[in-house]
N, C-alpha and C positions, 0 to 999 in steps of 0.2 A: 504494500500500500504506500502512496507517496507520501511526504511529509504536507504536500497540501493539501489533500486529500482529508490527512488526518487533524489538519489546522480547520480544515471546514466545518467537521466535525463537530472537532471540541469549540468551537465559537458561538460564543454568546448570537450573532449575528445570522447565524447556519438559516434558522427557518426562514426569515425573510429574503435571504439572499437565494435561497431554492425557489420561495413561493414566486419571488418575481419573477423569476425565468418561465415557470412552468404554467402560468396560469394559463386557462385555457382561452384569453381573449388577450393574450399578451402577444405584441406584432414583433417580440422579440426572437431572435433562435436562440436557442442553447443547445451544446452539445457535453456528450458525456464519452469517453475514455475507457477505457481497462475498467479500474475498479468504481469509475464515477457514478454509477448508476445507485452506488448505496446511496448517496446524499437523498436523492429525491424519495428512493422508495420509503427510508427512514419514517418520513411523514405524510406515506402515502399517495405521493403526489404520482409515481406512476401506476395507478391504477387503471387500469382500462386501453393501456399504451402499450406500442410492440418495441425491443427493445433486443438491441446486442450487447452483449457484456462479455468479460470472461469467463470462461465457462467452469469456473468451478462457482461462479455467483449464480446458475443458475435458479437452485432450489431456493434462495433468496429471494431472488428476481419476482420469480412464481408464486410465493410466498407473501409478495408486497401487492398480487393481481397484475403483473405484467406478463406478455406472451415474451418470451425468450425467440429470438432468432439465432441460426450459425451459420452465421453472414458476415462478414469481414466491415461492412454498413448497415447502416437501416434509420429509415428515414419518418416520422411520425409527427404527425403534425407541424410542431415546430420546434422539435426535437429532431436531432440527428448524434445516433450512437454511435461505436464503434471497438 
């Protein structure tokens, strides 16, 4: 896991800084990495969204109501994983 990753985490700031990205009427992108996909699932934010990760995050993933792809991309709304 990276050190930012894990600085996301532990920050006081974490949930707002997910929620703006992900909201579902946000004209923003965001994108998620390796192991990025924990920050949003954390607080449920990828529920109902398809989603690349690595793949030992799968049961995670799934776990948070996201569909797992093994796809090297994938592209969801206005989210792009990888």
């Amino acid at each position: 896991m990276s050190i930012l990753t894990i600085f996301i985490m532990a920050s006081d700031a974490r949930l707002a800084l997910a929620r703006s990205g992900w909201a579902i009427i946000s004209p923003r992108t965001v994108g998620t990495i390796c192991h990025g996909p924990q920050v949003p699932a954390i607080y449920g934010l990828l529920r109902g969204r398809t989603t690349a990760a690595f793949p030992p995050l799968k049961g995670d993933m799934e776990n948070a109501g996201a569909t797992v792809v093994d796809e090297p991309d994938c592209v969801d709304r206005n989210m792009v994983s990888c």
